[in-house]
N, CA and C atoms of all chains as a GROMACS GRO file, in nm:
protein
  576
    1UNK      N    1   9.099  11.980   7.148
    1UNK     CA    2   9.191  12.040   7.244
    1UNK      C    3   9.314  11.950   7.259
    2UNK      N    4   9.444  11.994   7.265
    2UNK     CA    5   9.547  11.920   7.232
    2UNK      C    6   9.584  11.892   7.417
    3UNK      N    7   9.628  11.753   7.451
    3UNK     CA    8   9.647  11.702   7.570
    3UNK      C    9   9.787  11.788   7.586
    4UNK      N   10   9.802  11.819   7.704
    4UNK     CA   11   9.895  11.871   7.798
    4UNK      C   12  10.007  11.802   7.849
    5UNK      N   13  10.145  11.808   7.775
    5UNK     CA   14  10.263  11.768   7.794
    5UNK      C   15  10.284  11.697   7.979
    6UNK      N   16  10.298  11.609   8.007
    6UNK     CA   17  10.305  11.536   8.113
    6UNK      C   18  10.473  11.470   8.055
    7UNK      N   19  10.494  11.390   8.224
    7UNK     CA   20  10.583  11.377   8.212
    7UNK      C   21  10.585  11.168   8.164
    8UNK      N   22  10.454  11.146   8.178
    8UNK     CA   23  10.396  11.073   8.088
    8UNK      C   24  10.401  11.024   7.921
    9UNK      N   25  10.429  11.173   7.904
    9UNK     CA   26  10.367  11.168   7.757
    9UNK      C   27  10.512  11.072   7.708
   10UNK      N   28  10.494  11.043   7.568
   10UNK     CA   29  10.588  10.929   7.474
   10UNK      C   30  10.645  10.837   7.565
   11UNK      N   31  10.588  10.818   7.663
   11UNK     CA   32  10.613  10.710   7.745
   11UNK      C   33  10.585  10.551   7.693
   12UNK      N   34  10.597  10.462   7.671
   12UNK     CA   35  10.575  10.308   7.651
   12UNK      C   36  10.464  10.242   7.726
   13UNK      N   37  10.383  10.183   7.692
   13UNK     CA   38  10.225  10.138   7.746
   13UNK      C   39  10.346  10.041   7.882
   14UNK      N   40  10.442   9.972   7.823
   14UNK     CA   41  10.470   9.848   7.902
   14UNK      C   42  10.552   9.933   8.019
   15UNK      N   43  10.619  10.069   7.956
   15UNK     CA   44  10.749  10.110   8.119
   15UNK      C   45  10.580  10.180   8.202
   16UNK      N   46  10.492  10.209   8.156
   16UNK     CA   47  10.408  10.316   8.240
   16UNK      C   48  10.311  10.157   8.338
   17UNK      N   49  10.304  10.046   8.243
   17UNK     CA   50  10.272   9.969   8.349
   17UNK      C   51  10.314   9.940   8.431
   18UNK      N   52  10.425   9.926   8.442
   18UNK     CA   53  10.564   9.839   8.514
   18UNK      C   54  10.585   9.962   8.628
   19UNK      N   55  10.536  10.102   8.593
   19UNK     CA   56  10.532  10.185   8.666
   19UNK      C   57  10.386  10.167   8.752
   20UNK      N   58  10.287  10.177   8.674
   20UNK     CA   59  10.132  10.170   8.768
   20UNK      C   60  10.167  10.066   8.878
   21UNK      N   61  10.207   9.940   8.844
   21UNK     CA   62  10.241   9.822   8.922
   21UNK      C   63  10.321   9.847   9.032
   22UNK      N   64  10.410   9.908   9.032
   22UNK     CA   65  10.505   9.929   9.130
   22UNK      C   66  10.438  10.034   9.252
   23UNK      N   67  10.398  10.103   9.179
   23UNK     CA   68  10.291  10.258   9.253
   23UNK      C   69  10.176  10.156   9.333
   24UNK      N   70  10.083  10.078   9.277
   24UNK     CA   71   9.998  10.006   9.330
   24UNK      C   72  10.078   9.910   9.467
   25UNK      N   73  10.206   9.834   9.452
   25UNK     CA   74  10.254   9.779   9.505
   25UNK      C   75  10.292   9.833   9.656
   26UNK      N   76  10.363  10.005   9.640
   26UNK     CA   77  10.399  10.048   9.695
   26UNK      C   78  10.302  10.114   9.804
   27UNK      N   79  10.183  10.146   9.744
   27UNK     CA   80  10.042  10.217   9.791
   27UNK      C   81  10.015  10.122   9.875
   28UNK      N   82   9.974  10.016   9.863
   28UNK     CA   83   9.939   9.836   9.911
   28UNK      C   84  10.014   9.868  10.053
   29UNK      N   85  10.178   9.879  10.016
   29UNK     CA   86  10.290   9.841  10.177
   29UNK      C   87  10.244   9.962  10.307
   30UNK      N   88  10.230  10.109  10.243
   30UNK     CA   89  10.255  10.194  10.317
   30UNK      C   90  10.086  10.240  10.348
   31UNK      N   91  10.008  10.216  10.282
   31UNK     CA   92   9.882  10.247  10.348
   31UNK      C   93   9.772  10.136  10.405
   32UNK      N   94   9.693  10.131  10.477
   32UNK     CA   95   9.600  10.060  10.569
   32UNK      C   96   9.546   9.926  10.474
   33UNK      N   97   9.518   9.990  10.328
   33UNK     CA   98   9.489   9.901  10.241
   33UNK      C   99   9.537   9.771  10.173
   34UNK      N  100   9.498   9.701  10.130
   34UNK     CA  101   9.547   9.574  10.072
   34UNK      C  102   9.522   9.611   9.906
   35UNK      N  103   9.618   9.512   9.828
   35UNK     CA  104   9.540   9.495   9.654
   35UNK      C  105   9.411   9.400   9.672
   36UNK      N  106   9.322   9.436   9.577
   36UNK     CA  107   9.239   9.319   9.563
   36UNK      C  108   9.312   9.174   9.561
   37UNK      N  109   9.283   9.091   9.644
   37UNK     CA  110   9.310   8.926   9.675
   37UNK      C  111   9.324   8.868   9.516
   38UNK      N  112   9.257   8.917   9.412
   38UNK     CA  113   9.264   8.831   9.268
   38UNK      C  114   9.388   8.910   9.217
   39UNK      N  115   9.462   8.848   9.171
   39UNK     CA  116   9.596   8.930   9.127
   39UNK      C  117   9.559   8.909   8.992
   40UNK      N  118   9.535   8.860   8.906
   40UNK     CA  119   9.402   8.914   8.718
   40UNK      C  120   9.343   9.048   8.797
   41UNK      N  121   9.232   9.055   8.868
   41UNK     CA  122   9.197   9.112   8.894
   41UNK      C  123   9.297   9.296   8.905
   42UNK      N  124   9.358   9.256   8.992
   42UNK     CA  125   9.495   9.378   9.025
   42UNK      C  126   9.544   9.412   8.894
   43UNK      N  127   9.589   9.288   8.856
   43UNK     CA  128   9.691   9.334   8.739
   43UNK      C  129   9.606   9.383   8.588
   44UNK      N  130   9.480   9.360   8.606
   44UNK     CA  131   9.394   9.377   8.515
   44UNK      C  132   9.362   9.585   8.518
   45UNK      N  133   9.366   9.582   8.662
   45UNK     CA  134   9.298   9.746   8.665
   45UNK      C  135   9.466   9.822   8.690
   46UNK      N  136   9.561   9.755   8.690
   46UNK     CA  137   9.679   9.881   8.660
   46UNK      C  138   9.712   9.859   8.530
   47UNK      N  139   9.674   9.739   8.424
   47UNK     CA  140   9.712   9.781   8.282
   47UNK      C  141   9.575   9.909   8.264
   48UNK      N  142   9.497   9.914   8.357
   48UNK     CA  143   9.385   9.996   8.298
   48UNK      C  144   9.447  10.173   8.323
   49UNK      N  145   9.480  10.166   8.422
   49UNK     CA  146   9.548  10.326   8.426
   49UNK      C  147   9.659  10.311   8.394
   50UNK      N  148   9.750  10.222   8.388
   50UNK     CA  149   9.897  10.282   8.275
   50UNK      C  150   9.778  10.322   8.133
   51UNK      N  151   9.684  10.207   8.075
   51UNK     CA  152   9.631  10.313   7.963
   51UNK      C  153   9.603  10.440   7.956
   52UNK      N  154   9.493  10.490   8.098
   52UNK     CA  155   9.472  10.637   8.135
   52UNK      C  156   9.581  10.716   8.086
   53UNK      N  157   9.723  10.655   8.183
   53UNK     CA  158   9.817  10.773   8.147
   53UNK      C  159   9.900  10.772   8.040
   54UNK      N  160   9.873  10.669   7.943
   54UNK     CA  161   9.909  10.676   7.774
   54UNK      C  162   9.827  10.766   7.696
   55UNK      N  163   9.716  10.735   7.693
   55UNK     CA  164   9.570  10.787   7.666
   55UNK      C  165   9.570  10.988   7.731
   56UNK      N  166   9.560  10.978   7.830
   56UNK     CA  167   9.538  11.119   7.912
   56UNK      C  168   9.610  11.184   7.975
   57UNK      N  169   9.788  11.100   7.965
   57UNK     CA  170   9.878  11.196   8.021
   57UNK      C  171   9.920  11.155   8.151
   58UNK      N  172   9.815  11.100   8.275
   58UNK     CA  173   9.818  11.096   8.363
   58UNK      C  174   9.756  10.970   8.381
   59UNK      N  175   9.764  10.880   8.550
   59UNK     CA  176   9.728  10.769   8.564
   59UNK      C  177   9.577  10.800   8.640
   60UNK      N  178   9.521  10.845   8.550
   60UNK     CA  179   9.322  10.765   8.607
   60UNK      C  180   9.294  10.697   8.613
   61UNK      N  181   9.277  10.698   8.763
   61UNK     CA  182   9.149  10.606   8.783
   61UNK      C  183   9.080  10.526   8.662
   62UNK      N  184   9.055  10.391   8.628
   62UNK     CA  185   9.037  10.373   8.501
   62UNK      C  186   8.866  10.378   8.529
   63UNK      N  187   9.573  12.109   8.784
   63UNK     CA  188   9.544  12.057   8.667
   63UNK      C  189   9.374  12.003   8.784
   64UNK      N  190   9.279  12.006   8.692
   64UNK     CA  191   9.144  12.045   8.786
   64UNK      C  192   9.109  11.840   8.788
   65UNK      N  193   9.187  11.748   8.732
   65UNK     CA  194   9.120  11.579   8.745
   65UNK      C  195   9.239  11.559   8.813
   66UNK      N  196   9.371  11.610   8.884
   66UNK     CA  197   9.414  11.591   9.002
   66UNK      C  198   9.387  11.426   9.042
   67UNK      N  199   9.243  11.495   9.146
   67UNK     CA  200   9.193  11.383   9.211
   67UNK      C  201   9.160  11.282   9.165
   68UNK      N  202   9.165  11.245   9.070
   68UNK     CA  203   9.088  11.131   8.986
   68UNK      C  204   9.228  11.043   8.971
   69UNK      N  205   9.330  11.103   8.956
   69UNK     CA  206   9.454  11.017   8.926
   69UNK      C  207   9.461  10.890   9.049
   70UNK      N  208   9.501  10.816   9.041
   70UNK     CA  209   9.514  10.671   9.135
   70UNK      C  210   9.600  10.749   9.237
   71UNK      N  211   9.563  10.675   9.346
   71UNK     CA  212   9.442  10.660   9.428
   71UNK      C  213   9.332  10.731   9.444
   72UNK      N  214   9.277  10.763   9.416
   72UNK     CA  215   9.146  10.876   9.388
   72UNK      C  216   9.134  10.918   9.474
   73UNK      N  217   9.085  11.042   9.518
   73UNK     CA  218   9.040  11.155   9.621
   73UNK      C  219   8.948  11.092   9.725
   74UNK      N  220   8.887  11.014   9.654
   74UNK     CA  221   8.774  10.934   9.729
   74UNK      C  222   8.772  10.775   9.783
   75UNK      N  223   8.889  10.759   9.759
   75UNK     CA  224   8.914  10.622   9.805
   75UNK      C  225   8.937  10.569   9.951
   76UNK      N  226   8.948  10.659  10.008
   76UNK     CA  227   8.957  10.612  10.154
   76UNK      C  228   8.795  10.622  10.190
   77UNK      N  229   8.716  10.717  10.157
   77UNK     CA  230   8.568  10.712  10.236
   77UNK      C  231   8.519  10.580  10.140
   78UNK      N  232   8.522  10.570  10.020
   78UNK     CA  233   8.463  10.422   9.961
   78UNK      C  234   8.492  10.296  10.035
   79UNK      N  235   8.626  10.287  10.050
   79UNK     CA  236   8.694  10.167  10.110
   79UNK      C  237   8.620  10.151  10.254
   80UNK      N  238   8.598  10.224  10.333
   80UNK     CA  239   8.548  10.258  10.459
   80UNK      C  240   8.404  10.232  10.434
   81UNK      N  241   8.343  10.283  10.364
   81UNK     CA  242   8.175  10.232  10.316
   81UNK      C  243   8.140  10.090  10.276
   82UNK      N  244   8.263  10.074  10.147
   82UNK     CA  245   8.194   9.928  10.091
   82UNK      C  246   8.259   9.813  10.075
   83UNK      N  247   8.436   9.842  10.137
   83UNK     CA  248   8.529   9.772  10.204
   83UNK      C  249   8.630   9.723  10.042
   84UNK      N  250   8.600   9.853   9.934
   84UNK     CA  251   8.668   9.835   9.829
   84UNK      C  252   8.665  10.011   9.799
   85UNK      N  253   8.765  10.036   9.683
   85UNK     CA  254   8.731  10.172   9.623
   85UNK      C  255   8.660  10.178   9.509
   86UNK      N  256   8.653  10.238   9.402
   86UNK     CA  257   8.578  10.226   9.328
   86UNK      C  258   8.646  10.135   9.219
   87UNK      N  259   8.756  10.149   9.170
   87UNK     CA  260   8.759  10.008   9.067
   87UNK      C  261   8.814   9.907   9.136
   88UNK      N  262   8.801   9.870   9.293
   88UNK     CA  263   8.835   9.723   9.332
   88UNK      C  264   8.979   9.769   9.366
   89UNK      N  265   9.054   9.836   9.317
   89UNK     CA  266   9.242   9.834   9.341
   89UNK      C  267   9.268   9.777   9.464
   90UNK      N  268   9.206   9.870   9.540
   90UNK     CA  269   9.252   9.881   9.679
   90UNK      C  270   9.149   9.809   9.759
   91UNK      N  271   9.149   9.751   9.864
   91UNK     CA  272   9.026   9.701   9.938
   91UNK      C  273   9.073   9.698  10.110
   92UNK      N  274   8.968   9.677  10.210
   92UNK     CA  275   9.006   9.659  10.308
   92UNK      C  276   9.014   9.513  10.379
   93UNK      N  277   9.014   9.452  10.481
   93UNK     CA  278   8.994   9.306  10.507
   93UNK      C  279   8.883   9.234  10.560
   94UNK      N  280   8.737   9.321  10.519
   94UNK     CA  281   8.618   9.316  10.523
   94UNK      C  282   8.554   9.309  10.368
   95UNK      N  283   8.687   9.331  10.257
   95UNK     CA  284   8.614   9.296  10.140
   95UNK      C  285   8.591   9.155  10.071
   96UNK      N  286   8.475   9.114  10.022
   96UNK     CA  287   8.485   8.996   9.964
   96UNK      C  288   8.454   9.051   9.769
   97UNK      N  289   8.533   9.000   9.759
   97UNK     CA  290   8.494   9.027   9.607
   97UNK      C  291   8.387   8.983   9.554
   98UNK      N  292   8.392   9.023   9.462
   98UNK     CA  293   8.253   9.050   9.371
   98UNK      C  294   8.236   8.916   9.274
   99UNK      N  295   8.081   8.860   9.279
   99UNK     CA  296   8.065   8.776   9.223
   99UNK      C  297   7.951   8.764   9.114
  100UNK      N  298   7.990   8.779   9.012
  100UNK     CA  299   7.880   8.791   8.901
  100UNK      C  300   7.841   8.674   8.868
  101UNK      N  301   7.909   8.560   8.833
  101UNK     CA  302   7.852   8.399   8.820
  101UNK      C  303   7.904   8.432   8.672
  102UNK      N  304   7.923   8.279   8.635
  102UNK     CA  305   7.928   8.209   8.528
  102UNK      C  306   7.833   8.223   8.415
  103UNK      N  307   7.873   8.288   8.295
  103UNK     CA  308   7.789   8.279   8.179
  103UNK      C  309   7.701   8.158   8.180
  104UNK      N  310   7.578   8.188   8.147
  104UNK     CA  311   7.502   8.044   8.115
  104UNK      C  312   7.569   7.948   7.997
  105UNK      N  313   7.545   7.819   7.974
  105UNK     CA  314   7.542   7.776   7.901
  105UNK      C  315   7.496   7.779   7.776
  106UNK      N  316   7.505   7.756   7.691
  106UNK     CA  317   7.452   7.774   7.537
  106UNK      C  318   7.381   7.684   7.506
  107UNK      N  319   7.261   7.626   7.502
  107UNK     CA  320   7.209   7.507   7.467
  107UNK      C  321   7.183   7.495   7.318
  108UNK      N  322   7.207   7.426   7.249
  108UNK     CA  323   7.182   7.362   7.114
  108UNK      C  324   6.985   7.408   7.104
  109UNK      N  325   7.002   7.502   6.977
  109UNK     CA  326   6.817   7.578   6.956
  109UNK      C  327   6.775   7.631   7.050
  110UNK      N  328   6.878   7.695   7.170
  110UNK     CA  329   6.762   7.807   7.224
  110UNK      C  330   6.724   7.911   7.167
  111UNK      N  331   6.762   7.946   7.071
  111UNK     CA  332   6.727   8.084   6.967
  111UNK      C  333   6.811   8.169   7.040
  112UNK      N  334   6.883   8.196   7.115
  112UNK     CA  335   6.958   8.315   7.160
  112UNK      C  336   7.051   8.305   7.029
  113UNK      N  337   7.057   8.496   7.010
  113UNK     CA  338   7.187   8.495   6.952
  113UNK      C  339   7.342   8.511   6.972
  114UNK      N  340   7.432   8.474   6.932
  114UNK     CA  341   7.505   8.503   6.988
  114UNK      C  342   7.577   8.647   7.033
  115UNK      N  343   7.647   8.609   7.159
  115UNK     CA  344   7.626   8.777   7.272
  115UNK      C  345   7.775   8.744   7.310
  116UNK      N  346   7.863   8.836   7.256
  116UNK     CA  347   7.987   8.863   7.356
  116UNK      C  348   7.975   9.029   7.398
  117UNK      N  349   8.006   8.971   7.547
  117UNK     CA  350   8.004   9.080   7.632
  117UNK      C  351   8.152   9.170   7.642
  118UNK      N  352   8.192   9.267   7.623
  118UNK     CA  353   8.275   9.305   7.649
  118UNK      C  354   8.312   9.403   7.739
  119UNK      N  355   8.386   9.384   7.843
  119UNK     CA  356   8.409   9.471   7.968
  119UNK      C  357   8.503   9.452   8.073
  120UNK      N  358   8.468   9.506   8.163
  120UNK     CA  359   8.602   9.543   8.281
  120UNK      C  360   8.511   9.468   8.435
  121UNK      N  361   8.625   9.436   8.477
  121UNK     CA  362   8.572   9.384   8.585
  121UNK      C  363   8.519   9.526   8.751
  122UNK      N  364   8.585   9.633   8.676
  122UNK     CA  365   8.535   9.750   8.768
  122UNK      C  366   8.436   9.846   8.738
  123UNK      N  367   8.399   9.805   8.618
  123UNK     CA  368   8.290   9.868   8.543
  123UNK      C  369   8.138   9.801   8.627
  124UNK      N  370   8.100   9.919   8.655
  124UNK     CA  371   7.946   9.876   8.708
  124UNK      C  372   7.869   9.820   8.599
  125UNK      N  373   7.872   9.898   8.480
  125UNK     CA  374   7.785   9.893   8.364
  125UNK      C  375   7.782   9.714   8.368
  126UNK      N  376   7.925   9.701   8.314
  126UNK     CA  377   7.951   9.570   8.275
  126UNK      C  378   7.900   9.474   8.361
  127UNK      N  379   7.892   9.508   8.514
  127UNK     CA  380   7.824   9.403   8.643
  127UNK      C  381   7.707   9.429   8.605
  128UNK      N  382   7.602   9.498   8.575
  128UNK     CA  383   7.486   9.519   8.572
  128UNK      C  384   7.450   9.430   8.444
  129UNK      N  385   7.488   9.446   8.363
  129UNK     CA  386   7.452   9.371   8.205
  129UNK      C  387   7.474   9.256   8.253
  130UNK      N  388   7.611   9.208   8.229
  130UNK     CA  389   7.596   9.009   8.288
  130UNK      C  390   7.504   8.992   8.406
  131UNK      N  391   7.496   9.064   8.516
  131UNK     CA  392   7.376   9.008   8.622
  131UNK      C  393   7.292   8.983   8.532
  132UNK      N  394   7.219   9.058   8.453
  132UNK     CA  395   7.097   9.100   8.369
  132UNK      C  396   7.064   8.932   8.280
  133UNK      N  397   7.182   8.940   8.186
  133UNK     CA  398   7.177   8.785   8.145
  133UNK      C  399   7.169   8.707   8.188
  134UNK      N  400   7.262   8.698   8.302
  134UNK     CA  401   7.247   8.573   8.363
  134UNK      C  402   7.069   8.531   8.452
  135UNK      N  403   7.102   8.640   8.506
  135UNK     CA  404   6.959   8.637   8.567
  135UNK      C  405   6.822   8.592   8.474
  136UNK      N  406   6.855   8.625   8.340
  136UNK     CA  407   6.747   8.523   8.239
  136UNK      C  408   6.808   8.450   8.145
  137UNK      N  409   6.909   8.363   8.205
  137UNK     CA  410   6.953   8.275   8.162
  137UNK      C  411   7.018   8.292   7.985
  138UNK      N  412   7.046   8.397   7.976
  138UNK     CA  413   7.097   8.421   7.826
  138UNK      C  414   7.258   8.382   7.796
  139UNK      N  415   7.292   8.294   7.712
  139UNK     CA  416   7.464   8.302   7.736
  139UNK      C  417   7.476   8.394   7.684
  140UNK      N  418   7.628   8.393   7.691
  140UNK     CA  419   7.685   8.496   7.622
  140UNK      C  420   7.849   8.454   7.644
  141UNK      N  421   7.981   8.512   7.585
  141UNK     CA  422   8.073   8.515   7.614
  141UNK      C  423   8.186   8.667   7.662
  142UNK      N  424   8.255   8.598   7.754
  142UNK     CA  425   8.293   8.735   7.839
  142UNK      C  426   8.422   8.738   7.784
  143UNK      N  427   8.467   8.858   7.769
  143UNK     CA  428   8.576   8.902   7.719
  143UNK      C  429   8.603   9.042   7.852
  144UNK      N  430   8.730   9.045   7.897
  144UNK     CA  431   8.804   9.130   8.004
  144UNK      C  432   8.894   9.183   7.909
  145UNK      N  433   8.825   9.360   7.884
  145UNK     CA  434   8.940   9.422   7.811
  145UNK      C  435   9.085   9.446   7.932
  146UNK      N  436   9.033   9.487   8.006
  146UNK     CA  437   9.167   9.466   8.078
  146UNK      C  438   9.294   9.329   8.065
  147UNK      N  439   9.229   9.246   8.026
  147UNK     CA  440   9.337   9.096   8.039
  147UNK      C  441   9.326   9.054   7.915
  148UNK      N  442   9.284   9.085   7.782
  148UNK     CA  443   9.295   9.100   7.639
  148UNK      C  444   9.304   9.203   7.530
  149UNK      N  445   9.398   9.207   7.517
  149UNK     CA  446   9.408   9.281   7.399
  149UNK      C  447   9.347   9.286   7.304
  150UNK      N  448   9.345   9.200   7.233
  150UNK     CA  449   9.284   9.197   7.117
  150UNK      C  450   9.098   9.229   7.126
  151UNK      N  451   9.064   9.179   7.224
  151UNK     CA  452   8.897   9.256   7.316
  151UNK      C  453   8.910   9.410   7.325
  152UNK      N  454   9.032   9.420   7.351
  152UNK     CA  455   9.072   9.598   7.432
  152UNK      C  456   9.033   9.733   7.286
  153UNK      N  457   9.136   9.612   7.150
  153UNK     CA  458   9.096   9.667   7.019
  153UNK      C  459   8.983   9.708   6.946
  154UNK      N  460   8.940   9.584   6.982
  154UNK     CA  461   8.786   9.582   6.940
  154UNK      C  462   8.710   9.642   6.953
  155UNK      N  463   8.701   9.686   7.104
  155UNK     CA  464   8.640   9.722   7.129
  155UNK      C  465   8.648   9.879   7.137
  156UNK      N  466   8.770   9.952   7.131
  156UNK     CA  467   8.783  10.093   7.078
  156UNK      C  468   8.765  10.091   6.907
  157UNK      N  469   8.781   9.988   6.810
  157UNK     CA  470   8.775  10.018   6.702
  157UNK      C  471   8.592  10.043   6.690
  158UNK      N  472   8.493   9.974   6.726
  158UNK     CA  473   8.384   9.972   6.725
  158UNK      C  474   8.326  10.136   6.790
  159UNK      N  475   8.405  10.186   6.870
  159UNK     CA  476   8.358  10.282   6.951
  159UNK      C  477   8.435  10.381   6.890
  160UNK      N  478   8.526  10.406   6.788
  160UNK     CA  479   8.546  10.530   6.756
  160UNK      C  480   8.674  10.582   6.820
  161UNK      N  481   8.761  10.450   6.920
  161UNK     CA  482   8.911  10.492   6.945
  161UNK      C  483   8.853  10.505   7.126
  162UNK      N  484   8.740  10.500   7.167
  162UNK     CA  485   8.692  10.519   7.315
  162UNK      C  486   8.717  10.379   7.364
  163UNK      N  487   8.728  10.354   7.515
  163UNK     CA  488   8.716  10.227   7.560
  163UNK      C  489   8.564  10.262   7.574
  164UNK      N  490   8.471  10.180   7.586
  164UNK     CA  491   8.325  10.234   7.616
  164UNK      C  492   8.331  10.110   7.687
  165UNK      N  493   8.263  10.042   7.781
  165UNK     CA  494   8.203   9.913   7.876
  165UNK      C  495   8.082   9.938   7.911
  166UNK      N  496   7.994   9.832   7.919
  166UNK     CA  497   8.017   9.695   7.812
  166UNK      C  498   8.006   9.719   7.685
  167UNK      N  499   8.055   9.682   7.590
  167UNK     CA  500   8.008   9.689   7.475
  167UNK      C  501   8.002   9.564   7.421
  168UNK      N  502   7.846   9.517   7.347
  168UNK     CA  503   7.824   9.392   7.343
  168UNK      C  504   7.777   9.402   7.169
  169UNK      N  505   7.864   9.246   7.123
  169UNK     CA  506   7.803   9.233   6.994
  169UNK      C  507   7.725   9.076   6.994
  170UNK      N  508   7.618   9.161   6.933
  170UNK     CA  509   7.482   9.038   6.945
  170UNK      C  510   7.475   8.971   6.779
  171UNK      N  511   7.550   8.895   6.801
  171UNK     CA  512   7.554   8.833   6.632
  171UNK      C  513   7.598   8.944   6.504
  172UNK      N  514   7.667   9.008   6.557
  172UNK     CA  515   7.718   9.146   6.468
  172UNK      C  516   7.722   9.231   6.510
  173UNK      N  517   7.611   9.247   6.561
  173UNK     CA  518   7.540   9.409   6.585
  173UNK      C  519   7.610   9.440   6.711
  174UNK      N  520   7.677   9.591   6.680
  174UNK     CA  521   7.740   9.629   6.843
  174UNK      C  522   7.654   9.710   6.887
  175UNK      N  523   7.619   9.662   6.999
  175UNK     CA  524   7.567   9.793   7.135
  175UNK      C  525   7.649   9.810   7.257
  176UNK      N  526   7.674   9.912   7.221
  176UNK     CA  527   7.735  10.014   7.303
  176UNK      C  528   7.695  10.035   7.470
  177UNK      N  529   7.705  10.026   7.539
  177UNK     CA  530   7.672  10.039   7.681
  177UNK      C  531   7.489  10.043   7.706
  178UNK      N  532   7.442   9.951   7.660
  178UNK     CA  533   7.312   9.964   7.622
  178UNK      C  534   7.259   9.934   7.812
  179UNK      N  535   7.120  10.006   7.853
  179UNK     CA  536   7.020   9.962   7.962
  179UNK      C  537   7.017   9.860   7.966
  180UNK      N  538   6.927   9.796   8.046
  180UNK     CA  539   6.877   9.688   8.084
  180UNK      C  540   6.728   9.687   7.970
  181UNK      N  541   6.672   9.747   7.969
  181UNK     CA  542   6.538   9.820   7.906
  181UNK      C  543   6.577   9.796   7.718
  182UNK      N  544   6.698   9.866   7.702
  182UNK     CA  545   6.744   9.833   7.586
  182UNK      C  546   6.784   9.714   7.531
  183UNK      N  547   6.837   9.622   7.665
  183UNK     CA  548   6.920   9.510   7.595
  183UNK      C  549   6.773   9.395   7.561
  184UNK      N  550   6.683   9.436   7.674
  184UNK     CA  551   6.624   9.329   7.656
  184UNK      C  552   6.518   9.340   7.562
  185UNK      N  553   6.455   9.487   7.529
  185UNK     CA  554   6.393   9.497   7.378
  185UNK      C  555   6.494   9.422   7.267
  186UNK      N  556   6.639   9.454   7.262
  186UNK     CA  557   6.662   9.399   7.090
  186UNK      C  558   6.700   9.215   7.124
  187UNK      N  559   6.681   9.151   7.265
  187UNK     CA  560   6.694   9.074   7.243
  187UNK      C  561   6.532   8.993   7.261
  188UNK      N  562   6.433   9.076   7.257
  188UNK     CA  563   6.291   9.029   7.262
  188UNK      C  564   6.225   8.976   7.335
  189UNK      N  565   6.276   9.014   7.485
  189UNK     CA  566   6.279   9.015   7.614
  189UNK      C  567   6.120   9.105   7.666
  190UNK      N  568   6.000   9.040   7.705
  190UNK     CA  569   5.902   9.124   7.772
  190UNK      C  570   5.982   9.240   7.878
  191UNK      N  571   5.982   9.359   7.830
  191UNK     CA  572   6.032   9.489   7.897
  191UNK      C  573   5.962   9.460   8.055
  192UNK      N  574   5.956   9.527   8.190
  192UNK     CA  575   5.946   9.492   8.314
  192UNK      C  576   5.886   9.600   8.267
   0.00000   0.00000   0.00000
């Protein structure tokens, strides 16, 4: 089954991180929540969904 | 589009965070979370007959917490590789799997297993089954 044109798609692993990162960053300021305290840790699970949304179009949950 | 919810922040991340003071891959946490502590690979001693075991996985992967507890807990080394924070692990470990990230995926002196049990890992490493 052929993946579904997103606005994702031919996107760059490094601009969609630089995007997850910023989204995580931004999520962090405006909601109740914090990032995980290990920043490897953080920065480890948004290279994991910029892959999602290289991979699947969209940023999953990795 | 019906995985919507699954996209970051997940649908379910506020009742997780509220339950276990994290969401499900760690992203987000509250100020009741303490992170997660799996411990230090054992050491390798010179003739214990273990073979060699790199573990490969994610630090939000349950699988992957369950397997290193598993070792460690009978003292097996092994070496840890974080596809998330290596690349060249990240490769590997989809080339072995067919282009999938799969976690853990562990090679035991060659041999890859794939997200293997507890039951499994410790038959091929000759482990009395529980």
């Amino acid at each position: 089954m052929a993946l579904e044109k997103t606005p994702n798609t031919g996107k760059s692993l490094d601009y969609l991180t630089d995007r997850a990162r910023r989204a995580a960053l931004r999520y962090a300021e405006i909601s109740p929540y914090e990032l995980n305290p290990r920043p490897e840790v953080w920065e480890g699970i948004v290279r994991g969904i910029a892959r999602q949304a290289a991979t699947f179009g969209w940023p999953f949950c990795p | 589009m019906q995985d919507r919810k699954f996209i970051c922040p997940c649908y379910r991340h506020e009742s997780d965070i509220a339950e276990t003071g994290h969401c499900i891959c760690h992203l987000y946490v509250n100020d009741e979370y303490r992170p997660q502590d799996v411990g230090s690979p054992p050491v390798a001693q010179e003739g214990s007959g273990w073979p060699r075991i790199g573990v490969y996985g994610a630090y939000w992967c349950k699988d992957t917490v369950r397997t290193r507890v598993f070792l460690n807990r009978h003292s097996i080394p092994y070496e840890y590789f974080d596809v998330d924070l290596d690349q060249q692990a990240l490769e590997k470990v989809q080339a072995w799997n067919g282009g999938q990230l799969s976690t853990p995926t562990l090679d035991i002196d060659g041999r890859i297993v794939t997200e293997p049990s507890d039951e499994e890992l410790a038959e091929r490493l000759g482990l009395a089954v529980e």
